[in-house]
C-alpha positions in Angstrom: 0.0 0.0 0.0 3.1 2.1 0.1 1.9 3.8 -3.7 -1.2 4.5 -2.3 0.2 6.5 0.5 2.3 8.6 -1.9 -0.5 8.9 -4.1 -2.1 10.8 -1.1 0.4 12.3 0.6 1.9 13.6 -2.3 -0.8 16.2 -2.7 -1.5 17.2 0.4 2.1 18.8 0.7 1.6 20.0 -2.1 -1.1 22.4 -1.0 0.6 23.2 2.0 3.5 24.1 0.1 1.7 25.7 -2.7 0.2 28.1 -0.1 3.5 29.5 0.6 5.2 29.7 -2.4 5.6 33.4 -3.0 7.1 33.6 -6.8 4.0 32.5 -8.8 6.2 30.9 -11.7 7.5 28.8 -10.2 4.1 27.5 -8.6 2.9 26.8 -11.8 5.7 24.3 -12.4 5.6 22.7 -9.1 1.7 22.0 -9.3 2.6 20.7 -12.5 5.5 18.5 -10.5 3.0 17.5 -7.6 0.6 16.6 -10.2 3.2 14.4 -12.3 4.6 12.7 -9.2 1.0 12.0 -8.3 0.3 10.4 -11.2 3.4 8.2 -11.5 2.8 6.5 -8.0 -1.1 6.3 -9.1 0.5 4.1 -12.3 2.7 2.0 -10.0 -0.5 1.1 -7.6 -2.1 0.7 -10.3 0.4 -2.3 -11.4 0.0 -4.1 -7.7 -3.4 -4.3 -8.2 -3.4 -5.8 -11.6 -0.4 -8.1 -10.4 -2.3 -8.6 -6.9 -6.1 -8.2 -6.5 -8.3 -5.8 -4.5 -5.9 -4.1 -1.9 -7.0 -3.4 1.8 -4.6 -1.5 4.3 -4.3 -2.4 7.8 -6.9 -1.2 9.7 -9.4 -1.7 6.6 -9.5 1.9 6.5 -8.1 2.0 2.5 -9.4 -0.2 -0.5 -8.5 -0.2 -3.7 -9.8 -2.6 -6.4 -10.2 -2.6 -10.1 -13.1 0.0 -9.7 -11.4 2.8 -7.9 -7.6 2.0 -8.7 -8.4 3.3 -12.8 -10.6 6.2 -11.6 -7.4 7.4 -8.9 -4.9 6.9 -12.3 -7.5 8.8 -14.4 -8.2 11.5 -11.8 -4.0 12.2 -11.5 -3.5 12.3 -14.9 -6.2 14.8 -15.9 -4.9 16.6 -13.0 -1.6 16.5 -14.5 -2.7 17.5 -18.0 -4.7 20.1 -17.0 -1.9 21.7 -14.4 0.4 22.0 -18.0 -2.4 23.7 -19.5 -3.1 26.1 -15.8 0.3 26.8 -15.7 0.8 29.4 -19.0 -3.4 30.0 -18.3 -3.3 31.4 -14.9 -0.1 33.6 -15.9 -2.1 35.0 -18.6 -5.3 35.9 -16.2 -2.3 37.5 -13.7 -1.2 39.7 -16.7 -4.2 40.6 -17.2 -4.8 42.0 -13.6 -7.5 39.8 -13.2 -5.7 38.1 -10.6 -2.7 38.8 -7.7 -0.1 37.0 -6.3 -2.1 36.1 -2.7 -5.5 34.5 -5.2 -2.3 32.6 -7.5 -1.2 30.7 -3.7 -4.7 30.4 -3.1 -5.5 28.9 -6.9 -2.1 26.8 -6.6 -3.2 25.4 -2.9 -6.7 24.5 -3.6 -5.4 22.5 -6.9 -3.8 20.6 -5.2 -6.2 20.2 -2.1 -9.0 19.6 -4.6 -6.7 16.8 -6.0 -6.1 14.9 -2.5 -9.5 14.9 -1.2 -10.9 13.4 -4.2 -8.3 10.4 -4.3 -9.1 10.6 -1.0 -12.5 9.7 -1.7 -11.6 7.1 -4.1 -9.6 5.3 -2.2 -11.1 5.6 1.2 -12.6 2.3 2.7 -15.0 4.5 5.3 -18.3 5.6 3.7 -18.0 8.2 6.2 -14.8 9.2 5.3 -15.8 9.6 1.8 -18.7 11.8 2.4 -15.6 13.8 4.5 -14.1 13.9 1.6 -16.5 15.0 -0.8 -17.4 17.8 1.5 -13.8 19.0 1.5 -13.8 19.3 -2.5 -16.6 20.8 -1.9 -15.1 23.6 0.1 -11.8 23.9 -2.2 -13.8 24.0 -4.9 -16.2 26.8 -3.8 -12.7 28.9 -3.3 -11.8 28.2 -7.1 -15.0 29.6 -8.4 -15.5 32.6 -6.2 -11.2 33.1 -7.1 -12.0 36.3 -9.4 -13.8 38.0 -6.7 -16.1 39.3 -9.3 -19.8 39.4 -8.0 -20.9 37.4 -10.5 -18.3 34.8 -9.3 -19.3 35.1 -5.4 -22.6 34.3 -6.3 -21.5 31.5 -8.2 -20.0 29.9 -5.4 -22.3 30.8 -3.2 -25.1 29.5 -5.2 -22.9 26.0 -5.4 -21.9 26.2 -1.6 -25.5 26.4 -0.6 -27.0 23.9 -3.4 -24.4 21.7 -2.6 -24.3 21.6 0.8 -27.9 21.2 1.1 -26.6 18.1 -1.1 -24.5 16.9 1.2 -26.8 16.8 3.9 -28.8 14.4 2.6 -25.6 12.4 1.5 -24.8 12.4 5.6 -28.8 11.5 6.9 -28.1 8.2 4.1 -25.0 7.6 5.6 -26.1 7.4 8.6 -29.2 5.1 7.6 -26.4 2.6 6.5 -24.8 2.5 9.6 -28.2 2.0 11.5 -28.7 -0.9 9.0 -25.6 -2.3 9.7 -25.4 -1.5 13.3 -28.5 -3.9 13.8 -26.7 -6.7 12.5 -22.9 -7.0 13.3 -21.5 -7.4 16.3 -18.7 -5.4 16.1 -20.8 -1.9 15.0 -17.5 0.2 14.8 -17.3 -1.4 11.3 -20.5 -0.5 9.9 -19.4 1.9 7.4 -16.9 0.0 6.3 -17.4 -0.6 2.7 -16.0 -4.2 2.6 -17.8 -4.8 5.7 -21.2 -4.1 4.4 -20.6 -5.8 0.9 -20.1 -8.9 2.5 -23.3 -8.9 4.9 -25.4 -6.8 2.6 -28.0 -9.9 2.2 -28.4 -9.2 6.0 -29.0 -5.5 5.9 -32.8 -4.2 6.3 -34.3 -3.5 3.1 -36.7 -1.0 4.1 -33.8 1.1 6.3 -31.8 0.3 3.0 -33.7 1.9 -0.1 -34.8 4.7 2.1 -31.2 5.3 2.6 -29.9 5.1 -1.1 -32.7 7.9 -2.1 -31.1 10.4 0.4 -27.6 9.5 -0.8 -28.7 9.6 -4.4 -30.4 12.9 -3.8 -27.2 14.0 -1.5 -24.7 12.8 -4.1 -26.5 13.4 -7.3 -26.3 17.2 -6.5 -22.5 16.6 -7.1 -23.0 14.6 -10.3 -24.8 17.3 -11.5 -28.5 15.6 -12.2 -31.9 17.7 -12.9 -33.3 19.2 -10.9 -30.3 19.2 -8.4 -28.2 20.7 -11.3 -28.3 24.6 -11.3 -25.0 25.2 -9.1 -23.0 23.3 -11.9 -23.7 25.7 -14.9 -23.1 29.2 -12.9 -19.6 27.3 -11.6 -18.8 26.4 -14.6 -18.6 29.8 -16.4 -17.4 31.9 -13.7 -14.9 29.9 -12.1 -10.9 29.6 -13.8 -11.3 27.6 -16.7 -8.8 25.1 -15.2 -11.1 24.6 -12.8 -14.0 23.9 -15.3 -11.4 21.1 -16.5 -11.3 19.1 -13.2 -14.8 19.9 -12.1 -16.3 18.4 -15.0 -13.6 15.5 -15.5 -12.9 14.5 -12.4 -15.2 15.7 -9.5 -18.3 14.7 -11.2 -16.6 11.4 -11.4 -16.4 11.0 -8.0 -19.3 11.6 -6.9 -20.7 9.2 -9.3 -18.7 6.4 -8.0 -19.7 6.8 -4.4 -23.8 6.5 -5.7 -22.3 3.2 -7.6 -20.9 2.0 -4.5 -23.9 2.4 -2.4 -26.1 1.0 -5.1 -23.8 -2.3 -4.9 -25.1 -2.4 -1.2 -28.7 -1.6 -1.9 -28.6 -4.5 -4.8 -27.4 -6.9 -2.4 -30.0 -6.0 0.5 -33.1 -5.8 -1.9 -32.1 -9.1 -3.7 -34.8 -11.8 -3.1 -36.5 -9.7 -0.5 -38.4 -7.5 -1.9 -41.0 -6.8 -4.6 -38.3 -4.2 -6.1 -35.5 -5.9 -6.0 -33.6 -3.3 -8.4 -35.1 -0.5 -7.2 -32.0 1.6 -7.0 -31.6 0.7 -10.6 -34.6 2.4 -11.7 -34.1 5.5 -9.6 -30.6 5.9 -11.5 -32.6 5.3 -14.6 -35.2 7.8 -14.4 -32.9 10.2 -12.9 -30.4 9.7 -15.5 -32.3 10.2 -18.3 -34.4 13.2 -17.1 -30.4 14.4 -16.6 -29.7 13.4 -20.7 -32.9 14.9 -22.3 -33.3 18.1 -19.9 -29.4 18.6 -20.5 -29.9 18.2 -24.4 -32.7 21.1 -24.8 -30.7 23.5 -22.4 -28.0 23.4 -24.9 -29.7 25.1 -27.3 -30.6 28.4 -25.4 -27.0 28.5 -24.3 -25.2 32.4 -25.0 -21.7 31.7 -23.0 -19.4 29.1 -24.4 -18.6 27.3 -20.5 -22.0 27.2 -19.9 -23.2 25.1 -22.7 -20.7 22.6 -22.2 -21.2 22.7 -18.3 -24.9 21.5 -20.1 -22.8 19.1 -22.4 -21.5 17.8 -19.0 -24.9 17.4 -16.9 -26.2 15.2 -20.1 -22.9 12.8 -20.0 -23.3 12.6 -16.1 -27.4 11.6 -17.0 -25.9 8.8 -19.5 -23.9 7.7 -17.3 -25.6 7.4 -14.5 -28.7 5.8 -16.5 -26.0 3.3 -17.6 -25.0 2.0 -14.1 -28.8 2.2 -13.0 -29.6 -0.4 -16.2 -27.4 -2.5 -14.7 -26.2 -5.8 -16.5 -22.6 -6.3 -17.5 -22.9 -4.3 -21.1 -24.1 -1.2 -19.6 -21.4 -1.7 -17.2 -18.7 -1.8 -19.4 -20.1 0.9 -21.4 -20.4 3.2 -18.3 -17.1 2.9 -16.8 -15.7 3.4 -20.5 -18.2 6.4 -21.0 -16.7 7.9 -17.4 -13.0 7.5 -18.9 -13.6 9.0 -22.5 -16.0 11.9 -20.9 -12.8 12.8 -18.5 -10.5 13.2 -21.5 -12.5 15.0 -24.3 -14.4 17.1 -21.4 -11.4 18.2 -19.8 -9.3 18.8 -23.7 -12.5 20.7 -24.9 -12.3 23.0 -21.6 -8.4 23.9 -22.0 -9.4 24.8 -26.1 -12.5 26.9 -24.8 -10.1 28.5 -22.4 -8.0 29.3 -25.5 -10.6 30.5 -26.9 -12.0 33.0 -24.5 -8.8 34.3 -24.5 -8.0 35.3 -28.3 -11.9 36.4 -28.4 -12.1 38.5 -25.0 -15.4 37.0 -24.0 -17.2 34.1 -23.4 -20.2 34.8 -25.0 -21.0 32.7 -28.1 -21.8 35.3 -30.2 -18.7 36.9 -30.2 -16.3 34.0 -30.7 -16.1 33.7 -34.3 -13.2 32.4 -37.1 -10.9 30.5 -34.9 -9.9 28.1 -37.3 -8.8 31.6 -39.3 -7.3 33.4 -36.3 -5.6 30.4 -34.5 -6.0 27.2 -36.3 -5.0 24.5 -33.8 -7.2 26.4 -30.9 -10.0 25.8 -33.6 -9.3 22.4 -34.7 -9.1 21.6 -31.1 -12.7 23.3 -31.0 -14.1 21.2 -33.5 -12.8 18.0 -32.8 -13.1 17.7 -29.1 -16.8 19.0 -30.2 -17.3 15.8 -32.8 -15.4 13.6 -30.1 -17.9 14.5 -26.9 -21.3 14.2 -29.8 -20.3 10.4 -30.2 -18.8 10.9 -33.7 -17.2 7.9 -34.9 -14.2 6.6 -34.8 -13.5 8.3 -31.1 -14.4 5.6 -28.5 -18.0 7.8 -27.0 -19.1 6.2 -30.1 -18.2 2.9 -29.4 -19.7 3.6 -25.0 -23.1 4.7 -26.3 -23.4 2.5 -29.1 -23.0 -0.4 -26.4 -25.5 1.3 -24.2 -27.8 1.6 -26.8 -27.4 -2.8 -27.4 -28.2 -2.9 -23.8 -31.0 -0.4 -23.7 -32.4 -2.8 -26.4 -32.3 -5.6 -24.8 -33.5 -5.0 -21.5 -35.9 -1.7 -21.9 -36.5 -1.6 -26.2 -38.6 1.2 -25.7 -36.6 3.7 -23.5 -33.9 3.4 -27.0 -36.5 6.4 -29.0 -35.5 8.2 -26.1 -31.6 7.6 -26.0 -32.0 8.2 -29.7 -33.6 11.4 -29.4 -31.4 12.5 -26.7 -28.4 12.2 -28.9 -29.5 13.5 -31.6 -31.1 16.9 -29.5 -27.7 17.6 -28.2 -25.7 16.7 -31.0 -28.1 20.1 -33.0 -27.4 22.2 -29.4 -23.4 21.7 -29.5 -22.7 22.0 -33.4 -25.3 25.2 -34.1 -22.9 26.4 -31.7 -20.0 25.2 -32.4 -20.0 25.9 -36.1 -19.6 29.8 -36.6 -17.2 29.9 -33.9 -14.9 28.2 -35.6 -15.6 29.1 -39.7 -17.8 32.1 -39.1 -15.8 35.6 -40.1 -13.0 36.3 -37.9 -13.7 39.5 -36.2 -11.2 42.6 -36.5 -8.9 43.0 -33.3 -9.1 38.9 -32.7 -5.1 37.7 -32.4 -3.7 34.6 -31.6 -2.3 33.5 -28.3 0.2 31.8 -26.7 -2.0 29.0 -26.5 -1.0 25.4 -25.1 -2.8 22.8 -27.0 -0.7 19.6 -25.7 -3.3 18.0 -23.3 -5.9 18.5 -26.2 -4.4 16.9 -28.7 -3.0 14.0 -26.2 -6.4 13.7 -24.6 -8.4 13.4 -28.1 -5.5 10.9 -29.6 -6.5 8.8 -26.5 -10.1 9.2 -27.1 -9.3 8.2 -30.9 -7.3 5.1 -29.7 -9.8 3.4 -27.5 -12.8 4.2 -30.1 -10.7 2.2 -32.8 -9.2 -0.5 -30.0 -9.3 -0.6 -26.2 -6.1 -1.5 -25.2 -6.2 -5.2 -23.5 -5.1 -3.8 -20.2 -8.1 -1.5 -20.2 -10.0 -3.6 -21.7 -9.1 -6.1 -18.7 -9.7 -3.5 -16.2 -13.1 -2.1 -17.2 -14.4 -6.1 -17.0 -12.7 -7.2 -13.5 -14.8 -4.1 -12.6 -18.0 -5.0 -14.3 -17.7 -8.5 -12.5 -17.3 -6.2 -9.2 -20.5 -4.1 -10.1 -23.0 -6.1 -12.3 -21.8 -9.4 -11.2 -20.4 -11.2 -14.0 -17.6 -9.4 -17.1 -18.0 -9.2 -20.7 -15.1 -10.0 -22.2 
């Protein structure tokens, strides 16, 4: 477990550090080197688990398995990616004036805060631990959005503070449900929100005490995720807030939050199982949920007027996907959700880095304004259009080949919900490109000039996407199914 100690600790000094660095160049490059280092030990724990099987520390307080160990490698390296981009970014928004040196510390701290406490969360073995954890992204994150100190920003992250802590709340009241399940059953209680614990007595656990649990974590946790109604913090974040934070809040926190409502499903499924006349009824709450989330998501786009608020919206449909995946349940859907979270990180978190680019050379974020970048700066528009064609399920980048799947699911077990999947799609495919398309051939406006633009994580992050849409790699591949068996029982491949 020595890797997954690093993988921790390694960001945690990091913002300690980071909030007393005075010169802000050189924070940029050590965020980028926390980042890096965090990601390297993330790799090598990783490897373990492949080589050895699920991982739990002494004291059962950490476990890692084939379901969290890919999402801690995924959350590092998007970290990682997006600290390269943040780096040149934030110097730029200093320039400007936008920014001091004292907000920079803060900026540089919270990265890397916002970092640990969500490997935190991955990794933690303590469902109350995790909802810790989640509250402390929580509270870096509000500090990212409201970092401009513009009013529009403060209310922004007050907005998400509030929403989100009412969120929260309910998380805790289901958390606590769990533990009175379990309580009433083992004999040692101090273990009752142990995660391990409760998967292995989960046939034992009260079904009533049990379902009424998951709705308040759903509800709690689903505010995080992003899914209507419990969605209106997530757009107003989103376009206030650094776009480097955009990057991580939609690839990686959303993730997490997602993964601790798949977790406590896996409990629910196994108390509800052959004891009750809704024996996947936390299934179907993830299904309608989810797919209000897609089709509300998919109109929204089309009244959209600031470029990081309709693909905040492009995010709250993914998250509905998504989570309407892992609520079908089956091994197909599985697969196809766990792929869906890994491709969504990558072409979410590249197509926030070009709209960042992109604000920039324009000098707005309104839609309207943003016009000609293939003409002005042609890999800041190339990045524009592709990570555009790559998040609408275009073939050949691998979203086609997740959705596709979830639609041979959808077909199998629910044949009629696929006119709504289809519609879906095709609804927010028309919101993103009517968009999408005169910003990047439309006229280029006079006074628009290139910038010193970073395009590296785009183009790395979109050959990735490319790559697993024309073939998963066979140590993915392996991954995703060792953690379909984990979640729907059984693997695919």
């Amino acid at each position: 477990m020595n890797a997954l100690f690093a993988t921790l600790l390694v960001p945690l000094l990091g913002s300690m550090l980071m909030a007393v660095v005075p010169r802000c160049r050189i924070a940029g490059w050590l965020n980028v080197a926390f980042a890096a280092t965090t990601t390297v030990t993330s790799v090598i724990l990783a490897l373990e688990v492949l080589r050895s099987g699920p991982m739990l520390s002494a004291g059962k307080f950490f476990y890692i398995d084939a379901f969290n160990v890919y999402l801690v490698v995924l959350t590092a390296f998007v970290a990682t990616t997006t600290a390269i981009f943040s780096r040149p970014y934030m110097d730029y928004e200093l320039g400007r004036g936008r920014l001091n040196s004292r907000r920079m510390r803060l900026y540089h701290a919270m990265y890397q805060g916002f970092l640990f406490t969500m490997l935190l969360a991955l990794s933690t073995n303590n469902l109350g631990i995790l909802w810790v954890a989640l509250e402390g992204a929580t509270l870096a994150t509000v500090l990212l959005v409201s970092l401009y100190r513009t009013p529009e920003s403060v209310e922004a992250a007050w907005k998400y503070f509030i929403l989100c802590g009412v969120g929260i709340a309910q998380a805790l009241f289901g958390t606590v449900l769990l533990y009175f399940a379990a309580a009433s059953v083992l004999t040692v209680p101090e273990d009752g929100l142990l995660w391990t614990t409760l998967h292995g007595i989960a046939g034992q656990l009260d079904p009533t005490v049990m379902s009424i649990a998951f709705v308040f974590l759903l509800v709690g946790y689903g505010t995080k995720v992003g899914l209507v109604p419990l969605h209106n913090w997530l757009p107003d974040a989103h376009s206030e807030g650094p776009t480097p934070m955009s990057a991580v809040l939609s690839g990686l926190l959303l993730n997490v939050a997602l993964y601790a409502v798949v977790r406590t499903k896996m409990l629910v499924d196994g108390a509800l199982h052959g004891v009750s006349n809704m024996p996947q009824l936390a299934g179907y709450l993830m299904m309608a949920f989810g797919l209000l989330s897609f089709l509300v998501a998919g109109l929204f786009l089309h009244r959209q007027r600031d470029i990081k608020r309709m693909f905040s919206y492009s995010s709250i449909e993914h998250m509905g996907l998504m989570t309407f995946a892992f609520g079908l349940g089956g091994p197909l859907a599985t697969f196809a959700a766990l792929l869906h979270m890994t491709l969504h990180s990558l072409v979410k978190s590249a197509i926030f880095v070009t709209v960042g680019h992109a604000t920039h050379i324009a000098g707005t974020q309104a839609i309207d304004k943003i016009r000609g970048l293939i003409r002005t700066q042609p890999a800041v528009g190339w990045g524009l259009l592709l990570g555009t064609a790559a998040i609408a399920g275009f073939p050949p980048f691998g979203l086609f080949v997740s959705e596709f799947l979830l639609l041979v699911a959808t077909m199998e077990s629910w044949p009629w919900l696929t006119v709504a999947l289809l519609s879906g799609l095709a609804i927010a495919f028309a919101g993103l490109f009517r968009n999408i398309h005169p910003m990047v051939y439309g006229n280029q406006p006079e006074g628009q000039l290139p910038v010193q633009a970073n395009m590296l994580p785009v183009y790395l992050h979109l050959l990735l996407a490319l790559w697993f849409g024309l073939a998963i790699p066979a140590v993915l591949a392996h991954w995703f199914d060792q953690a379909t068996q984990l979640i729907a029982g059984k693997g695919v491949l």
